[in-house]
N, C-alpha and C positions, 0 to 999 in steps of 0.2 A: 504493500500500500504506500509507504513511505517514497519508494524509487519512482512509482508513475506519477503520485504527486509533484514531485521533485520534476519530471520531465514536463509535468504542463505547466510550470509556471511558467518558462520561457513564450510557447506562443503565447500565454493569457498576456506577459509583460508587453510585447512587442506589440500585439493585438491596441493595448489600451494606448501606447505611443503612437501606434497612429490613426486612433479617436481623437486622442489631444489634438493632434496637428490639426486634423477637419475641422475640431471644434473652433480651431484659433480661425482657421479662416472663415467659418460659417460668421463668427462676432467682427470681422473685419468685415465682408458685406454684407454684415445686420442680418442674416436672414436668420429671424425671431423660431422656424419652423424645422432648419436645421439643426440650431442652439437645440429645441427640446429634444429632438430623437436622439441627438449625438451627449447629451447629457444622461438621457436614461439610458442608453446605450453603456456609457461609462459607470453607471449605479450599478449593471448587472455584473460589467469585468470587474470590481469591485465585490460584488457578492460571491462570484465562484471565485475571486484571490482569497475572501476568507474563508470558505470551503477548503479550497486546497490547502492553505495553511495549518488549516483544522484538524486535517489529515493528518499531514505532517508533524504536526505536535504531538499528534496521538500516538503516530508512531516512534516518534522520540521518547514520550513518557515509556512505553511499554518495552524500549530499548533499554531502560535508564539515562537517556543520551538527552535528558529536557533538565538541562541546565539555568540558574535562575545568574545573569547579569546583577547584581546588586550596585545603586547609588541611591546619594542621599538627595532627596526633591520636595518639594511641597508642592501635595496634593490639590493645594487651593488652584497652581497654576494650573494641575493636568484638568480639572472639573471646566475651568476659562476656555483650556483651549476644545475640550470634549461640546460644552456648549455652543460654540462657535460652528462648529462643525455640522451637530446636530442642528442647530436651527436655523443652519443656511443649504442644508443637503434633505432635509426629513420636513416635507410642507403636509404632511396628511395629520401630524398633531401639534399638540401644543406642551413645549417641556419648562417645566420650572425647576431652575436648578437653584436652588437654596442657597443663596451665599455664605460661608463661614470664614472664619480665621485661617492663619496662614497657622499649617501641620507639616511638619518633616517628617518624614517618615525614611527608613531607608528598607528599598526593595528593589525590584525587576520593573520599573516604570515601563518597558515596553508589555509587559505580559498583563501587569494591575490595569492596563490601558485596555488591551484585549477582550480580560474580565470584564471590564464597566461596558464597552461596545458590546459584548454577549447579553448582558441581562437588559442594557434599553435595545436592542436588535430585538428581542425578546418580547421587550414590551409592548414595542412599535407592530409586532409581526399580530399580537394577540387580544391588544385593545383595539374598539372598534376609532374607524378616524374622527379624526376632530376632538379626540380624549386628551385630558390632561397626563401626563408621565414627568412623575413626580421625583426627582434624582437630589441626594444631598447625604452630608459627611459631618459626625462631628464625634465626640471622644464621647463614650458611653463610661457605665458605673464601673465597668473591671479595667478603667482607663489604657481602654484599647480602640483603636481609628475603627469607627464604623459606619459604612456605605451602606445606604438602601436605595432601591429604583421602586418605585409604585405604578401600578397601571391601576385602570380601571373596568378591567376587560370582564370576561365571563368565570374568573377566578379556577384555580384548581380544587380536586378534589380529595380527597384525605388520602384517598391510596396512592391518587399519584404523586403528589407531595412525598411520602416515602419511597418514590422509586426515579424520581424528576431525576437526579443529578446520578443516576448511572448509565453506562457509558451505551449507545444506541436508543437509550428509548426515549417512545414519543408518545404523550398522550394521545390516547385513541378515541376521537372525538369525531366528530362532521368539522368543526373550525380546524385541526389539526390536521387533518385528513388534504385539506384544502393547501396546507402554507409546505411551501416545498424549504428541503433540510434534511439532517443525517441523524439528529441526536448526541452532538458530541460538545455541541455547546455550552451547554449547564455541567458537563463530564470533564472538558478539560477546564471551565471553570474554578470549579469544585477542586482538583487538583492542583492547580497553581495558587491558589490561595491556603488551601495544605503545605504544600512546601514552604512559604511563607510562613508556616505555622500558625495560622489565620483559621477561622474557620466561617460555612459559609451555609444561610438556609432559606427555607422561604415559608412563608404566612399567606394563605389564601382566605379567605369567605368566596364560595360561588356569587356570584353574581352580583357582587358588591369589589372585592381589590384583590388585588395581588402584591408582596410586596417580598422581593428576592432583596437580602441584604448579607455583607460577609465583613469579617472583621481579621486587622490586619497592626500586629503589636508596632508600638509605639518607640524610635529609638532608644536603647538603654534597656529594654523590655529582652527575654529570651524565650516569650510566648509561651 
């Protein structure tokens, strides 16, 4: 799994570079009707990069070969720049990211990144459009960094709530049935914020929220 992942990211790379170029010239003569296809065009080379990625991690973890980069960051920037991103690439909702204080934390900023785009990916895929997805960070009672993302969606159910964050599976629903994916999202989640020594869960009510949040020790901390 690992090696034919490993071989598609090449055309997917090239693929998206030369989207970019069209697109540059589509916003050079204005044509408003190129902009959108060559944009959504680019949302989907983007969704199969983190497919394949997906993959690939996956088989690095079961390799032992998924090594955690550690530096020291504050999370206030990564939420700045995650916001930005989300609410100039994701127009189907509406996200509030709770402002807080500046938090160092020292970790794997590219994987913790990963993590947060998994559960609002998650969000985004699950709540109906035009919901609010609710994302924000602050230091809980066993003074440890704590993230949660909130949707509003059709909520999970108690059994799958115990089985959400292992590795392939997908609630088996008519709304899940519908949103294309592998299962490994919540699975290598769940994993990198372990390594971390983190840990990470989710809070449903049906048909009222959902609310996936994971915690991640604090400098000076050995979790």
């Amino acid at each position: 799994m690992g090696m034919v992942s490993h071989e598609l990211k090449t055309p997917i790379t090239s693929l998206k570079i030369y989207l970019q170029i069209l697109q540059q010239a589509a916003l050079k003569d204005q044509n408003v009707f190129q902009q959108n296809i060559l944009t959504k065009s680019l949302k989907q080379v983007d969704n199969m990069t983190g497919m394949i990625n997906g993959f690939l991690n996956v088989s690095r973890l079961e390799s032992g070969q998924l090594h955690l980069d550690q530096t020291v960051f504050d999370i206030q920037t990564l939420f700045a720049e995650l916001e930005d991103e989300m609410k100039s690439t994701v127009t189907t909702h509406h996200f509030q990211f709770k402002p807080s204080h500046s938090i160092l934390i020292q970790a794997d900023r590219e994987k913790i990144s990963q993590v947060l785009h998994n559960l609002i990916s998650n969000a985004v895929k699950y709540a109906p459009n035009d919901s609010v997805i609710n994302v924000a960070y602050y230091i809980n009672e066993d003074k440890m960094l704590k993230v949660t993302v909130e949707d509003y969606g059709k909520g999970i159910s108690k059994e799958d709530q115990k089985r959400i964050f292992e590795r392939y599976y997908r609630v088996n629903d008519n709304i899940s049935a519908s949103i294309a994916g592998f299962g490994i999202g919540l699975y290598l989640s769940k994993e990198i914020v372990e390594l971390h020594q983190g840990t990470i869960e989710v809070q449903s009510s049906p048909e009222k929220s959902t609310v996936f949040s994971f915690t991640l020790p604090l400098i000076g901390q050995d979790g």
